[in-house]
C-alpha positions as CSV (number, residue, x, y, z in Angstrom):
1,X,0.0,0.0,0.0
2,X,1.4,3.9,-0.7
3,X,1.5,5.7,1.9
4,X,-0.9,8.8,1.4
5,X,1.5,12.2,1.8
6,X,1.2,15.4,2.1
7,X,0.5,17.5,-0.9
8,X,0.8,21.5,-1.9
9,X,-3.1,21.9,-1.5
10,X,-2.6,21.5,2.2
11,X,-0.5,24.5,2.8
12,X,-3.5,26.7,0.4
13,X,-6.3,27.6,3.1
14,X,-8.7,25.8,1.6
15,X,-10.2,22.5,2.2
16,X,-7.3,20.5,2.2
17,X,-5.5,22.4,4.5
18,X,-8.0,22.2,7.2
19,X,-8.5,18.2,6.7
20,X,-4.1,18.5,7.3
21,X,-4.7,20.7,11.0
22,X,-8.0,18.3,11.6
23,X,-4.9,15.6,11.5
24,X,-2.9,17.4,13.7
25,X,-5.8,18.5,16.3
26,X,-6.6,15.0,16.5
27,X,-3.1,13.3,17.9
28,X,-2.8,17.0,19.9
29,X,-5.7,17.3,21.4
30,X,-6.3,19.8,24.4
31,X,-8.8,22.5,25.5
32,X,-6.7,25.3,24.1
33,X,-5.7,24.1,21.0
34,X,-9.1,22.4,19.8
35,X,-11.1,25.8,19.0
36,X,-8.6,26.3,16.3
37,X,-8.7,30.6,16.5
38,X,-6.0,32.4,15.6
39,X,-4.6,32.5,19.0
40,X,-4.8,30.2,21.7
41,X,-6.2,32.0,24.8
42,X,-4.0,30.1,27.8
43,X,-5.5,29.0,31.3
44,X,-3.4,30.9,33.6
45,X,-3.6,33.8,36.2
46,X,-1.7,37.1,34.9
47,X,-4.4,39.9,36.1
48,X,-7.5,40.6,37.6
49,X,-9.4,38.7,34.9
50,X,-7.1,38.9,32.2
51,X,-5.8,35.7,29.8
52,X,-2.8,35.1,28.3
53,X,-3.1,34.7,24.6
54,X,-0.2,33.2,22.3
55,X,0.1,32.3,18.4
56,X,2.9,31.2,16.1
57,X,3.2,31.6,12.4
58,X,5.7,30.6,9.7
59,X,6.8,33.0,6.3
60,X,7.7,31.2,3.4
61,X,6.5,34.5,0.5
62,X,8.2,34.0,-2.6
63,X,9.2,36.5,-3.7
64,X,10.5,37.3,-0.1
65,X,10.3,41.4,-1.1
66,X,7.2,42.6,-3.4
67,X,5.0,46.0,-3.6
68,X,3.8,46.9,-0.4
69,X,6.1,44.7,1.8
70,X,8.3,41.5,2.0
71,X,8.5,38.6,4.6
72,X,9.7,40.7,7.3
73,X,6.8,42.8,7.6
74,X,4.6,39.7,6.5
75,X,6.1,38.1,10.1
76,X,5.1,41.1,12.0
77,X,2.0,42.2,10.8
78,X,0.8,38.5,11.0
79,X,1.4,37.6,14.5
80,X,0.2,40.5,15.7
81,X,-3.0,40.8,14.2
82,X,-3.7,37.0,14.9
83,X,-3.4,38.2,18.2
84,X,-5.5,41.1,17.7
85,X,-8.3,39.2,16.6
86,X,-8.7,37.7,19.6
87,X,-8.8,40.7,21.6
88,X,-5.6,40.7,23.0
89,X,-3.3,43.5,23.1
90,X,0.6,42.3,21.2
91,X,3.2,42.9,23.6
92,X,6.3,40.7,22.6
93,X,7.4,38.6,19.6
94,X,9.7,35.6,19.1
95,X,12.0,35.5,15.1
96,X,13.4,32.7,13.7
97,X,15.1,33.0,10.8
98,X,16.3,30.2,8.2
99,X,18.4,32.1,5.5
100,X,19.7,30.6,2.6
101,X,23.5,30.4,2.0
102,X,24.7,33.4,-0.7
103,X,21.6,35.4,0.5
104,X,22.9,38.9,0.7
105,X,23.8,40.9,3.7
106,X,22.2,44.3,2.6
107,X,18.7,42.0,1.6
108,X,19.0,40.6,5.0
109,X,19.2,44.2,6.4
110,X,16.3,45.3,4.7
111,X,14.3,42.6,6.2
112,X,15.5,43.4,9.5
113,X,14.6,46.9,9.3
114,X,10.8,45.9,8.3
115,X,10.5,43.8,11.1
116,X,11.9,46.8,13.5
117,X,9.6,49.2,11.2
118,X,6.8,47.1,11.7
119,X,7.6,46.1,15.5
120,X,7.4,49.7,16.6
121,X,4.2,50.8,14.4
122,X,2.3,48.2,16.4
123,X,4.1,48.3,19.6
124,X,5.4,45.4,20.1
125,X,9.3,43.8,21.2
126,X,11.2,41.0,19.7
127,X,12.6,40.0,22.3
128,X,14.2,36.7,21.8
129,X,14.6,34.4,18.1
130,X,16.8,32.4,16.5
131,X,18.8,31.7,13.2
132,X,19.8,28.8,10.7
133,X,22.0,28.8,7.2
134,X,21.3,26.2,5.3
135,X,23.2,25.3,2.1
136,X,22.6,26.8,-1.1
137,X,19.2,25.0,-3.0
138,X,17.9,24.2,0.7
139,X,15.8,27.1,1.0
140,X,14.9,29.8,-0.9
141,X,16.3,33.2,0.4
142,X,14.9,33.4,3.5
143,X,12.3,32.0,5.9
144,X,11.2,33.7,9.2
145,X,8.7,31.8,11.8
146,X,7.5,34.7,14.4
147,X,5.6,33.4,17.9
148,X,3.8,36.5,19.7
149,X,2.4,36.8,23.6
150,X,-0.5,39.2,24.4
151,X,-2.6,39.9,27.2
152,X,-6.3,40.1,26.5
153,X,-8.0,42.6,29.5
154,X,-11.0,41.4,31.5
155,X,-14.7,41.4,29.8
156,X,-12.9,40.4,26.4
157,X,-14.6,37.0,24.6
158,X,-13.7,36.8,21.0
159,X,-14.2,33.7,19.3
160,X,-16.3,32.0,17.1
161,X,-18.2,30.3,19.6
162,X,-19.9,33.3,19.5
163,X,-21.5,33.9,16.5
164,X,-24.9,33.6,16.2
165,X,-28.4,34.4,13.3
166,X,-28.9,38.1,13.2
167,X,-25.2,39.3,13.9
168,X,-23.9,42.2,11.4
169,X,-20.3,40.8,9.1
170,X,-18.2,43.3,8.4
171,X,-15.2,43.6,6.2
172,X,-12.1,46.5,7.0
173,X,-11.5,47.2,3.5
174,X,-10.4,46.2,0.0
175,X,-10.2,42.2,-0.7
176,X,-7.3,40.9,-2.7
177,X,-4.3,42.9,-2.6
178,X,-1.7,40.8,-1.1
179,X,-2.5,37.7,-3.2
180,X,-2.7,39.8,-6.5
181,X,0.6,41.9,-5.6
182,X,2.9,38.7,-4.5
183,X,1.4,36.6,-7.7
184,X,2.1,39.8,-10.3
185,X,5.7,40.6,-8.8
186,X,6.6,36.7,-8.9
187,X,5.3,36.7,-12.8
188,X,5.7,39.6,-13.7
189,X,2.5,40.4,-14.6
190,X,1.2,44.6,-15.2
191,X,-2.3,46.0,-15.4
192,X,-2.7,49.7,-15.7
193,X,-2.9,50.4,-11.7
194,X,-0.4,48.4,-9.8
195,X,-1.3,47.0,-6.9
196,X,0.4,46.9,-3.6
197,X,0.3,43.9,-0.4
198,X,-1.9,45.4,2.2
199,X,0.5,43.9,5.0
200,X,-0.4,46.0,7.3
201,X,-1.2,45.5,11.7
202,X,-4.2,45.9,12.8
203,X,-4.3,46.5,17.0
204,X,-5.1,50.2,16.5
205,X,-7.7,49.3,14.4
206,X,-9.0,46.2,16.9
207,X,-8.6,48.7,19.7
208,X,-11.1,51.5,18.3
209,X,-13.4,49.2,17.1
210,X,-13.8,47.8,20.7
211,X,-14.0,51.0,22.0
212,X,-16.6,52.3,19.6
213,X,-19.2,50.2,21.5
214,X,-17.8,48.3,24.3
215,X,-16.0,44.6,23.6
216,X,-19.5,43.0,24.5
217,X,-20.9,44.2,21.0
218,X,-18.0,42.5,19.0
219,X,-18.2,39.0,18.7
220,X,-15.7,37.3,17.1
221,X,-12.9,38.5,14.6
222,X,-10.1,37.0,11.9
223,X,-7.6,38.4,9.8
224,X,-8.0,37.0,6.1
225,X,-5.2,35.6,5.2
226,X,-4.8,32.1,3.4
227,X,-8.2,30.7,1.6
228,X,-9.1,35.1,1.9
229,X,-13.0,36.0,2.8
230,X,-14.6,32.9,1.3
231,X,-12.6,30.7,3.8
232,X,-13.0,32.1,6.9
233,X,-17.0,32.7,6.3
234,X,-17.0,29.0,5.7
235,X,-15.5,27.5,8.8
236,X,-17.9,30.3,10.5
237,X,-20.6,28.4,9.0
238,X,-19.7,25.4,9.7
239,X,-18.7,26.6,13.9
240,X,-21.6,28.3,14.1
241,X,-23.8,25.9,11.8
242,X,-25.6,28.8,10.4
243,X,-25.8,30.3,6.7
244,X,-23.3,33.6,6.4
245,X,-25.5,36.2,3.5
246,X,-23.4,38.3,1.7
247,X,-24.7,40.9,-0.2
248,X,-22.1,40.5,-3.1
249,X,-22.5,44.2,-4.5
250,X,-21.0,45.7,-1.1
251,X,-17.6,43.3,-1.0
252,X,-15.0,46.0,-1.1
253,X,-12.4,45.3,-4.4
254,X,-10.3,47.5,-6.4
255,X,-11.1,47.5,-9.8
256,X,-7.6,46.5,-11.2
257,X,-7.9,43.3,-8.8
258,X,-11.1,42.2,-9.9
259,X,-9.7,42.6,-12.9
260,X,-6.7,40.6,-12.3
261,X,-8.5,37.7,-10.6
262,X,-11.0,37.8,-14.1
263,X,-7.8,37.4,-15.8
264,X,-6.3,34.5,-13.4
265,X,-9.4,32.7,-13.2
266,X,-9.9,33.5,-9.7
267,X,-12.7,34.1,-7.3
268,X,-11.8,37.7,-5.4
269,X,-13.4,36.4,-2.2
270,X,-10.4,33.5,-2.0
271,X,-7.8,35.6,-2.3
272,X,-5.5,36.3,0.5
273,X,-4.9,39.8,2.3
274,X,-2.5,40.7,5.1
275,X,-4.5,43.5,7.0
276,X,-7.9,42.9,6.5
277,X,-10.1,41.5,9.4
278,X,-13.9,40.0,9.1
279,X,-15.7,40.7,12.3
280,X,-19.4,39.7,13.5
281,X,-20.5,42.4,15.9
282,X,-24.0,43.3,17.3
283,X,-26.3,44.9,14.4
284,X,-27.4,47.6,16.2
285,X,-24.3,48.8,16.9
286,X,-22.8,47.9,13.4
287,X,-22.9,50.9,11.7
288,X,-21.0,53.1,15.2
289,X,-18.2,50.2,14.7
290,X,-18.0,51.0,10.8
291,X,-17.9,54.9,11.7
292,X,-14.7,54.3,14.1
293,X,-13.3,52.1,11.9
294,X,-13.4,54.3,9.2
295,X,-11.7,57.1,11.7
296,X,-8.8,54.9,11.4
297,X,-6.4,54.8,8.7
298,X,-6.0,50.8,8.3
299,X,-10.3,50.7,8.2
300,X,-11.0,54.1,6.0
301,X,-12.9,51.6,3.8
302,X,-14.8,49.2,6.1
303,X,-18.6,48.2,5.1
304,X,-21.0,46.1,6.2
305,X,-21.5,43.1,3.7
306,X,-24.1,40.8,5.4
307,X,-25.2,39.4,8.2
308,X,-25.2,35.7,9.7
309,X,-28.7,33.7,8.9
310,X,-30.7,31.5,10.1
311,X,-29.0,28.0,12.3
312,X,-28.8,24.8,10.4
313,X,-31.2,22.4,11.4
314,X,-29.7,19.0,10.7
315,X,-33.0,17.4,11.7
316,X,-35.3,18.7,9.4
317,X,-32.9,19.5,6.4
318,X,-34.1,21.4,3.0
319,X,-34.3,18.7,0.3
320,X,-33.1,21.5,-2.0
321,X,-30.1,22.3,-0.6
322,X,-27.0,20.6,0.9
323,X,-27.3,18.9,4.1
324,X,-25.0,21.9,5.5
325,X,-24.8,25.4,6.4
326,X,-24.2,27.3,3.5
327,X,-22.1,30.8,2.4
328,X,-24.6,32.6,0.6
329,X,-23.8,35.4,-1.9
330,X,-26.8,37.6,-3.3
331,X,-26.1,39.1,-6.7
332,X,-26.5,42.6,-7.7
333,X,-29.2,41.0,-10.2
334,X,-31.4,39.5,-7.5
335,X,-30.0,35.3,-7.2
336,X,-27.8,33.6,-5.0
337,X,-24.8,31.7,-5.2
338,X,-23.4,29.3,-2.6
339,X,-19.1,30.5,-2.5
340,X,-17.6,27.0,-0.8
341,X,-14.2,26.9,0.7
342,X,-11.4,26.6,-1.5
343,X,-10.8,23.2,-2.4
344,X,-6.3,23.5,-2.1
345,X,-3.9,25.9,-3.1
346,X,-5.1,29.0,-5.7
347,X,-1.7,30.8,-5.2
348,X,1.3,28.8,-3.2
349,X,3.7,30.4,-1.2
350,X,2.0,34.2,-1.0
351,X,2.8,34.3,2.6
């Protein structure tokens, strides 16, 4: 018998990659690793009320630099807004680097300097990490695996155990750019705009959204990386086994990549980003979230796109539709469309 191994899809966001963490969950197994958030929240006394909340990330972009960024600020801004998303405040980061032998000191400079750039825009410290040359063809360029510690205050409870029918889904801004700026620098592919990574971190932007309303009206957030919108929405319907409605006409995407995801073939709601968020919050306080996001300079463009529908019930299933909570996208003409998760890898090594 041949032994079944691992393919390129797993590492994609999609489908496959979740069946390859389901495998990992499984042999792993332990209260804070099974809800499978962006963070782990950790059972142990810091503060009056307050949780520890940790994360860990790999970077293997190729190419490591591209418009808007390169795998230094990709480390940064990652960790720290998959701790954001859980409500905790970043406070210090781990850096491993693996660098490829003949990679070039001044490259190597400039990758330190984004991490320090980035590291000081979102107030955080490395404060310990580690390196590794490996010989030339072992790698390519460079490889950087960040770990980050925050501390989530009391009254904080972001997750997506929390999601629930009637709850407001909003988007921070424009969809796409990362994947479509990493996949154009690596082929060197034009359009008439170019388009820059939105690597960006998002704290500030966590922070005034929980203080727009208080953090009891904002359920449950994640950055939108791998497997973009239309993965993320998914595994909300699936945790929360209800339908996610998105009102297609209000998903926020520049024109030149919608029009380079036409060309590629691509749906825009799979494609990765680096400093957008999805959040379910309370609907009546929806649109005072939007209006502070929008005061900030990482949200100017936030909008409400739908809400979260009605709960599955497995019980009494429709015999039209799949035996499953669904992703539902309403057209500008009037229809529906169900978006599934990615099935493997649209765009490999983007971050």
């Amino acid at each position: 018998m041949t032994a079944e191994r691992v393919k390129l899809d797993a590492g994609g966001g999609g489908q496959e990659q979740r069946r390859l963490i389901e495998t990992i969950r499984a042999r792993l197994s332990n209260p804070a690793l099974d809800p499978l958030e962006d963070s782990a929240v950790l059972d142990c006394a810091i503060g009056a009320g307050e949780s520890l909340v940790f994360t860990t990330d790999s970077y293997v972009v190729s190419p490591w630099r591209f418009p808007g960024g390169d795998v230094g600020s990709l480390a940064v801004c990652g960790t720290v807004n998959d701790l954001a998303v859980m409500g905790a405040i970043p406070r210090w980061l781990s850096l491993a680097l693996i660098i490829e032998e003949g990679f070039s000191r001044d490259d190597l400079d400039t990758v330190l300097e984004s991490v320090a750039r980035r590291a000081e825009e979102a107030g955080v410290q490395v404060v310990t990490g580690d390196t590794k040359v490996v010989e030339r063809g072992k790698a390519d360029c460079v490889f950087a695996t960040t770990a980050g510690v925050g501390i989530r205050p009391s009254g904080r409870d972001l997750g997506a155990h929390r999601i629930a029918p009637g709850q407001a889904l909003i988007v921070s801004g424009p969809l796409g750019d990362h994947a479509i700026a990493v996949i154009c620098s690596r082929e060197g592919m034009q359009f008439e705009v170019d388009v820059e990574s939105d690597c960006a971190p998002l704290n500030g932007l966590v922070e005034a959204m929980l203080e727009a309303a208080g953090p009891e009206a904002v359920f449950a957030m994640r950055d939108l990386t791998r497997g973009g919108l239309a993965a993320v929405l998914n595994e909300y319907a699936l945790g929360a086994q209800a339908d996610m409605v998105v009102h297609e006409e209000r998903l926020p995407i520049r024109p030149a990549v919608r029009a380079a995801a036409r060309v590629l073939g691509f749906e825009p709601a799979v494609l990765a980003n680096e400093g957008k968020l999805l959040a379910a919050v309370d609907a009546h306080n929806a649109e005072s979230i939007v209006a502070a996001m929008r005061a900030h300079h990482y949200g100017r463009d936030a909008v409400i796109i739908g809400e979260v529908g009605g709960r599955f019930d497995p019980e009494h299933p429709d015999p039209r539709r799949p035996r499953r909570p669904l992703v539902l996208f309403r057209t500008p003409s009037g229809g529906t469309r169900v978006v599934d998760m990615p099935l493997g890898t649209l765009l490999p090594r983007i971050c």
